[in-house]
C-alpha positions as CSV (number, residue, x, y, z in Angstrom):
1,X,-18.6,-168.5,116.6
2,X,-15.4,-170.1,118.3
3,X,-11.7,-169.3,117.6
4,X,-11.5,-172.6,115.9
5,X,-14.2,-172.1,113.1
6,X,-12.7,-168.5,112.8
7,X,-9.5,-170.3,111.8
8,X,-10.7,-172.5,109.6
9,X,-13.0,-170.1,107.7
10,X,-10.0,-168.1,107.1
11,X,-7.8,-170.9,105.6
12,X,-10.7,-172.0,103.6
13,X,-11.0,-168.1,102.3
14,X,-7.2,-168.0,102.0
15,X,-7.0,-171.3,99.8
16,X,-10.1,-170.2,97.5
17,X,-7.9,-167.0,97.3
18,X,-5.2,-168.5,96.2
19,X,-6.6,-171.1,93.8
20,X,-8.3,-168.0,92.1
21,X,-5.0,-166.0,92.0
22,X,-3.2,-169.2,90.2
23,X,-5.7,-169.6,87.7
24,X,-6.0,-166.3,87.1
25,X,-2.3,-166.3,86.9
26,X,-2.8,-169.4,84.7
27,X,-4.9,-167.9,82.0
28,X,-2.5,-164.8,82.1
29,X,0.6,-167.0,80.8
30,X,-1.3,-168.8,78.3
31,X,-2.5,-165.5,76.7
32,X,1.0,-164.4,77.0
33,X,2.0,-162.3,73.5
34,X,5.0,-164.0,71.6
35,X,6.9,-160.7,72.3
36,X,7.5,-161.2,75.9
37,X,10.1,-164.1,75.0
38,X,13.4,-162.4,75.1
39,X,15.1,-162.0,71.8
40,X,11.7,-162.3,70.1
41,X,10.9,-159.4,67.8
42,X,8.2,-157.9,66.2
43,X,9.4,-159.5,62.8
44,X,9.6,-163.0,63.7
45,X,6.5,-162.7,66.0
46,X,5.0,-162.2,62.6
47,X,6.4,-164.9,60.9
48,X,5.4,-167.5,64.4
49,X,1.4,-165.6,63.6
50,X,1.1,-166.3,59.9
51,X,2.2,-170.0,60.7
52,X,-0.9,-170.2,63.4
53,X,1.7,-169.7,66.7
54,X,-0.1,-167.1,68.7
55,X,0.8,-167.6,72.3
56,X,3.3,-168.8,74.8
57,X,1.2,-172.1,74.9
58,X,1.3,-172.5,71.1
59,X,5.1,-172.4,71.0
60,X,5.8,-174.5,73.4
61,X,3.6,-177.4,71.6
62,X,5.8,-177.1,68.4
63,X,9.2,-179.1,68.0
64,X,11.7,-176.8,67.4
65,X,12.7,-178.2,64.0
66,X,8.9,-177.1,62.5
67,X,9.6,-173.6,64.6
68,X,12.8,-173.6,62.6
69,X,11.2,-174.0,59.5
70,X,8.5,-171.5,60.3
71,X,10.7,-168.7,60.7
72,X,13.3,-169.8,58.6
73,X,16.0,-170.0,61.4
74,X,18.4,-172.4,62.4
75,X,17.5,-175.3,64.9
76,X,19.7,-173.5,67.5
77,X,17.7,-170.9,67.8
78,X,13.9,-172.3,67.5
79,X,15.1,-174.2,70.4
80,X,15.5,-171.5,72.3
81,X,12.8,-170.3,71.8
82,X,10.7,-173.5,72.4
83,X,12.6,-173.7,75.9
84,X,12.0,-169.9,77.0
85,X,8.2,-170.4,76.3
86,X,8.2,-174.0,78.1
87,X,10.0,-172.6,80.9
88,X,7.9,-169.7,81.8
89,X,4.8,-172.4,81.2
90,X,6.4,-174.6,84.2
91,X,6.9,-171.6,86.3
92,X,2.9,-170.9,86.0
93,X,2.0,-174.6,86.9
94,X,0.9,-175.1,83.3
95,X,3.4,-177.8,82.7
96,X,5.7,-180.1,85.0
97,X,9.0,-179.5,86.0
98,X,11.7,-181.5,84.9
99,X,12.0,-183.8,88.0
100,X,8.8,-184.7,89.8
101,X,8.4,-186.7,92.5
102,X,5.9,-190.0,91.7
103,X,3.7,-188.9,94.4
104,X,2.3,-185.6,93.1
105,X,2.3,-187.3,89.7
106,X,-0.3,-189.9,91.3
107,X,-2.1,-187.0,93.1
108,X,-2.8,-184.9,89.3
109,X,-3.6,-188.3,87.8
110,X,-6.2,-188.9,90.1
111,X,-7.9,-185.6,89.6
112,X,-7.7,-186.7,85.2
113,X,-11.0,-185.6,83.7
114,X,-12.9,-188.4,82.2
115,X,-15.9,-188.6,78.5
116,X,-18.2,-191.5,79.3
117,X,-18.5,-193.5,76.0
118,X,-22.1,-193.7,76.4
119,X,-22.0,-197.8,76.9
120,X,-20.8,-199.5,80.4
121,X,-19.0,-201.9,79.2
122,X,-16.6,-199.7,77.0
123,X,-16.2,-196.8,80.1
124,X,-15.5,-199.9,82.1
125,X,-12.6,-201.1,80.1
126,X,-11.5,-197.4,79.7
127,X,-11.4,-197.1,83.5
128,X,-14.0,-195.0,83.7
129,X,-14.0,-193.8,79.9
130,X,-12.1,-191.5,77.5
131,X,-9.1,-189.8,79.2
132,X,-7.8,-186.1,78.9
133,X,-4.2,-185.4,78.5
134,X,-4.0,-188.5,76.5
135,X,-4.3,-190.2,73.3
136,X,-7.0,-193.1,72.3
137,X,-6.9,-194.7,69.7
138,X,-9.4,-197.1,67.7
139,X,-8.4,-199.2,64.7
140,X,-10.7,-201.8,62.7
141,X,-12.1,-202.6,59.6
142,X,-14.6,-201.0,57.6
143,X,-18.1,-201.2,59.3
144,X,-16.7,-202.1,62.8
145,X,-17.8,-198.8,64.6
146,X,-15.0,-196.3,64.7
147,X,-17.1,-193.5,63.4
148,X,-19.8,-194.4,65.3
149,X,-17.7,-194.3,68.4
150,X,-16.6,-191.0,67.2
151,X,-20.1,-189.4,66.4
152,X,-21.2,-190.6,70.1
153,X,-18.8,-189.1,71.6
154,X,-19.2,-185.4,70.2
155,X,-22.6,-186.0,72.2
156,X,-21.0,-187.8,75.5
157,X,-18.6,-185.1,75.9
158,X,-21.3,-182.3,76.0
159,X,-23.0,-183.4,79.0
160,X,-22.5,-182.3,82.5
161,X,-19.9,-183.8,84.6
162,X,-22.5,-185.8,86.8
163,X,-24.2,-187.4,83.7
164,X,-20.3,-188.7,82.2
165,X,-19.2,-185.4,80.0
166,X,-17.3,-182.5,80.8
167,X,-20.0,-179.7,79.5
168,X,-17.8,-178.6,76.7
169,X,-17.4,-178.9,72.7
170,X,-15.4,-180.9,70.6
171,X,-13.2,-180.2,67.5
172,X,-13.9,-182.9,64.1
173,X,-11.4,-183.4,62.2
174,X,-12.8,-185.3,58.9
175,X,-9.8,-187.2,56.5
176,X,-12.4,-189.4,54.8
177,X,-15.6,-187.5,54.3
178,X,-17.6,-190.0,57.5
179,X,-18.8,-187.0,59.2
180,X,-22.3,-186.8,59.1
181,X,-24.3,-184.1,61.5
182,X,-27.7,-185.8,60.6
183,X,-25.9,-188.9,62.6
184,X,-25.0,-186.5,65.2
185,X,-28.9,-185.1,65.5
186,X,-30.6,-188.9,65.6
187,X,-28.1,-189.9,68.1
188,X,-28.6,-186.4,70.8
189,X,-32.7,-187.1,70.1
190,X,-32.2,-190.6,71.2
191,X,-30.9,-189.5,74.6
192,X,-33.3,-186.6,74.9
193,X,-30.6,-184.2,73.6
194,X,-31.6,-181.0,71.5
195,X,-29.9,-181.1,68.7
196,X,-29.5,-178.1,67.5
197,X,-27.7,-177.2,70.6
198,X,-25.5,-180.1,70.5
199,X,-24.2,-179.4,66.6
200,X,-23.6,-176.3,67.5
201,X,-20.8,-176.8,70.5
202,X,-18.9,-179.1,67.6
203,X,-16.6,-177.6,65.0
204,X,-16.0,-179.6,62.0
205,X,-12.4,-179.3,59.6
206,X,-12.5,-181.6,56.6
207,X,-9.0,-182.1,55.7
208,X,-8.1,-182.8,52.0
209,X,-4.6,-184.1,52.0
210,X,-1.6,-184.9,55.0
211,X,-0.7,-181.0,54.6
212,X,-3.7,-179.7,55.3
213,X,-4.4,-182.3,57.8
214,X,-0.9,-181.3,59.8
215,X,-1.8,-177.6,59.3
216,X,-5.2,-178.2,61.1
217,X,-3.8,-179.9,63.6
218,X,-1.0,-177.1,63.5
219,X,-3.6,-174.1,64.4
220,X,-6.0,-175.8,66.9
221,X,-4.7,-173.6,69.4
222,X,-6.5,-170.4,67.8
223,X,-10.0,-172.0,68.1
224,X,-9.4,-173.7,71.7
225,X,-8.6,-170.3,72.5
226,X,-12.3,-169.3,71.5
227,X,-13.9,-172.2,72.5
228,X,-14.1,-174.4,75.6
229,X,-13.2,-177.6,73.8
230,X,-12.4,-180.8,75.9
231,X,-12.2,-183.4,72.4
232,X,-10.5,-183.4,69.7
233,X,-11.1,-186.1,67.2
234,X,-9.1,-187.4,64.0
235,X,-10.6,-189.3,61.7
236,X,-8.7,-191.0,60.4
237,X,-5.3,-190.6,61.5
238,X,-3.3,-192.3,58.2
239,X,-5.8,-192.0,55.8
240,X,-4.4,-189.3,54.0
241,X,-0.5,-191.0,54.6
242,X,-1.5,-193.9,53.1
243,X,-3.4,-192.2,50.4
244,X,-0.2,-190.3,49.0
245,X,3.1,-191.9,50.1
246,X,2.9,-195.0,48.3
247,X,5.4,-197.6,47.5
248,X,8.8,-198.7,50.0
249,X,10.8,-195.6,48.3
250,X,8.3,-192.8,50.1
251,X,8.0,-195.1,53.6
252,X,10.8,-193.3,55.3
253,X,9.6,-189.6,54.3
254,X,5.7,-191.2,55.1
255,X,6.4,-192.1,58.5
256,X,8.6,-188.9,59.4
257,X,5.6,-187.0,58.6
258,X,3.2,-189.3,60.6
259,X,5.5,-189.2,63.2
260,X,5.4,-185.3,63.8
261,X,1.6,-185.5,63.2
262,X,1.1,-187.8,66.0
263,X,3.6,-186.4,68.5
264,X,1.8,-182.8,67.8
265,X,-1.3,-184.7,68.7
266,X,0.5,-185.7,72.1
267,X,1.9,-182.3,73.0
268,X,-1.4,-180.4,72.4
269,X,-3.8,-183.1,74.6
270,X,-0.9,-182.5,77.2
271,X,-0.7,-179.1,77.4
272,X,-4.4,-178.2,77.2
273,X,-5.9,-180.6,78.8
274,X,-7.9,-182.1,76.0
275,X,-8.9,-185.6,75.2
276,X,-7.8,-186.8,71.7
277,X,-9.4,-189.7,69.9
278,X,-8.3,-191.1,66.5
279,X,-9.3,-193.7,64.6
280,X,-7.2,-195.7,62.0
281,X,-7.4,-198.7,59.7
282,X,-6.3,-201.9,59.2
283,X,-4.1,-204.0,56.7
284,X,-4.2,-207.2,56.1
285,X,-0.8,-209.5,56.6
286,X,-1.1,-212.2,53.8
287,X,1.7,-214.4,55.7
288,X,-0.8,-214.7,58.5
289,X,-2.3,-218.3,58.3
290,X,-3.5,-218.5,61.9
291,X,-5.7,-215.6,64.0
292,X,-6.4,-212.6,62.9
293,X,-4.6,-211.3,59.8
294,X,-5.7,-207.9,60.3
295,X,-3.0,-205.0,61.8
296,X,-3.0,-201.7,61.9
297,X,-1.8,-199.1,59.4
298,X,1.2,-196.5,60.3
299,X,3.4,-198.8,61.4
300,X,5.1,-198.6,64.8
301,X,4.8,-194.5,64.7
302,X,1.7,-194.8,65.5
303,X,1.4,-197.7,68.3
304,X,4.3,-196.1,70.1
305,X,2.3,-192.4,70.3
306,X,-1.1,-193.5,70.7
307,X,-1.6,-193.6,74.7
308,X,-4.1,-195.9,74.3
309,X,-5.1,-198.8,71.7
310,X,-8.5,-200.4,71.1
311,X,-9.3,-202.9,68.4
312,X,-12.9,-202.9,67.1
313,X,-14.2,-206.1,65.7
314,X,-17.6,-207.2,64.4
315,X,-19.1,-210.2,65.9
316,X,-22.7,-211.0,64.6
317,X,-25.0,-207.6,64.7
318,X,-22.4,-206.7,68.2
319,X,-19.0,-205.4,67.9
320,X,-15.9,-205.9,70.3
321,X,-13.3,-203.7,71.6
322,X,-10.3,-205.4,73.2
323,X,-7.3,-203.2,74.8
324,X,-4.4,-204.1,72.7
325,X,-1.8,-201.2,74.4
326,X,-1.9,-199.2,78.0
327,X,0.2,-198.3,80.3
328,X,-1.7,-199.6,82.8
329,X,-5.2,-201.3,81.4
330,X,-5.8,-204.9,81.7
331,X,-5.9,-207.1,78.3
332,X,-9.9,-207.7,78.2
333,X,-12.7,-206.7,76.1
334,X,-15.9,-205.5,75.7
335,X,-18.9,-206.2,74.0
336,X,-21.4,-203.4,72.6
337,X,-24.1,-202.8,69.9
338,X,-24.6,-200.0,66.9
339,X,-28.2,-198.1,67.5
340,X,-30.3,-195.2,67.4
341,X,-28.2,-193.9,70.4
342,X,-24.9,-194.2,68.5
343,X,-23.1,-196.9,70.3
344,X,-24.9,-198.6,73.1
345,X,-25.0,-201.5,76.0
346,X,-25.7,-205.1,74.6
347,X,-28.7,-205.8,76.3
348,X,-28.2,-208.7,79.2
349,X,-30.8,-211.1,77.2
350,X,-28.7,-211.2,74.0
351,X,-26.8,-214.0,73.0
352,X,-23.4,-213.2,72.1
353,X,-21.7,-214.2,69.5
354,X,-17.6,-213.9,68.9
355,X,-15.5,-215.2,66.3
């Protein structure tokens, strides 16, 4: 063996090293106990548990106002908390620093993990398919595939890496009773799946009002500590919103509480690593006399927090997705059909129809 390939076995053995050591690191901050913040006792370490904050992680993904009003404390002092627990998270690599240089930024975007949607066209327009550390969002009427887009990807995201998934479970978060696993079994048998196998990597939470939905969303982080979960997915988003604030006199106090909702959504896909889909509806806009009349619900909360935003339209027996918002997505679409597999490629021979 020459010097040479003696050198370079040993840096290879001293990066491996290393990469261990900062994961191991890694995992060591995120299992943190609360206690280890300075000026954090034993009594409002109690208080942080009972409202679902367990670690270092789960702090830092709060906003120090719902901190405040977890431990009944003045905003002052959640925030520092919130700032010690981000701070020792950014010292472990777990989040940025403050200033970054665009470089490095590029470098960690281009190693973002990726769920094929199961249909070409739709991972095409995606870039590749659904992103981690990000929110997507799909809005439509009734009957134009969000669920079905959903239910697939529960499936997609199981899969190894090589076939489009990322071998890991998803999280179901169910506002308007859609969620059904007999869908989830006919779609895994129609890609040779077992299903059994599959329904069991995916964890289901049927929210019954905006509360409960916010306190679901509130205590992921005690399951994704349990699980390896790589998808989260809300459906819908503003169901429940739309549901109970009704009239102009409860919009302000609606969209405040939307607002926090979707921002926690944010935080926790960008401090785990997770990729978070939602789905949300439409409204029509009667002063609309040309195009489409159909927006979506929630208002500007939601457009401005979603990372990404797909409209879903029926055309004929296909359906179209078009990117509406991205940072850096073309404006196209994509055509694709509802089938045994879930959602699926429009075969080449079929005539297409839009309207």
């Amino acid at each position: 063996m020459t010097k040479a390939t003696q050198e370079e076995e040993t840096e290879a053995t001293e990066e491996t090293t290393e990469t261990t050591k900062k994961k191991e690191d890694t995992t060591d901050i995120l299992d943190t106990d609360l206690e280890s913040l300075p000026g954090l006792g034993p009594a409002t370490k109690k208080k942080l548990n009972d409202a679902g904050i367990y670690t270092i992680l789960d702090l830092a993904v709060k906003s120090p106002s719902e901190i405040a009003d977890r431990i009944g404390s003045d905003l002052a002092r959640a925030t520092e908390f919130a700032n010690k627990a981000r701070l020792q998270l950014v010292s472990a690599g777990v989040l940025e620093k403050d200033f970054v240089p665009a470089s490095e930024i590029y470098k960690k975007r281009l190693a973002i993990e990726r769920i094929s949607t199961g249909v070409k066209s739709l991972d095409t327009l995606l870039s590749g398919g659904i992103e981690t550390q990000a929110v997507t969002e799909f809005y439509g009427e009734f009957g134009s595939g969000k669920t079905q887009v959903c239910h697939t990807l529960c499936v997609m995201v199981q899969l190894p890496k090589e076939q489009g998934g990322l071998d890991a479970g998803a999280i179901y978060v169910d506002t308007e009773n859609t969620f059904r696993p007999e869908r989830i079994a006919g779609i895994a048998e129609a890609r040779g799946l077992d299903p059994d196998q599959i329904l069991s990597r995916i964890t289901v939470a049927k929210a019954y009002n905006s509360s409960h939905q916010e306190l679901i969303v509130g205590e992921l982080g005690s399951v994704l500590d349990k699980q390896k979960i790589k998808l989260v997915i809300v459906d819908s988003a503003v169901a429940h919103f739309r549901a109970e604030f009704l009239g102009r006199g409860t919009l302000a106090d609606r969209q405040q509480k939307l607002n926090r909702f979707m921002h926690m959504l944010t935080r926790t896909s960008e401090a785990r690593n997770l990729a978070v889909v939602v789905t949300n509806q439409v409204q029509a806009t009667p002063d609309a006399f040309f195009g489409d009349p159909n927006k979506p619900t929630g208002g500007h909360v939601v457009g401005h927090t979603s990372t990404y935003r797909i409209y879903l339209r029926k055309a004929g027996k296909n359906r179209i997705a078009r990117m509406v918002d991205s940072p850096y997505h073309p404006d196209q679409e994509a055509a694709f059909m509802l089938g045994s597999k879930g959602v699926d490629d429009v075969p080449e021979d079929a005539p297409s129809k839009r309207r």
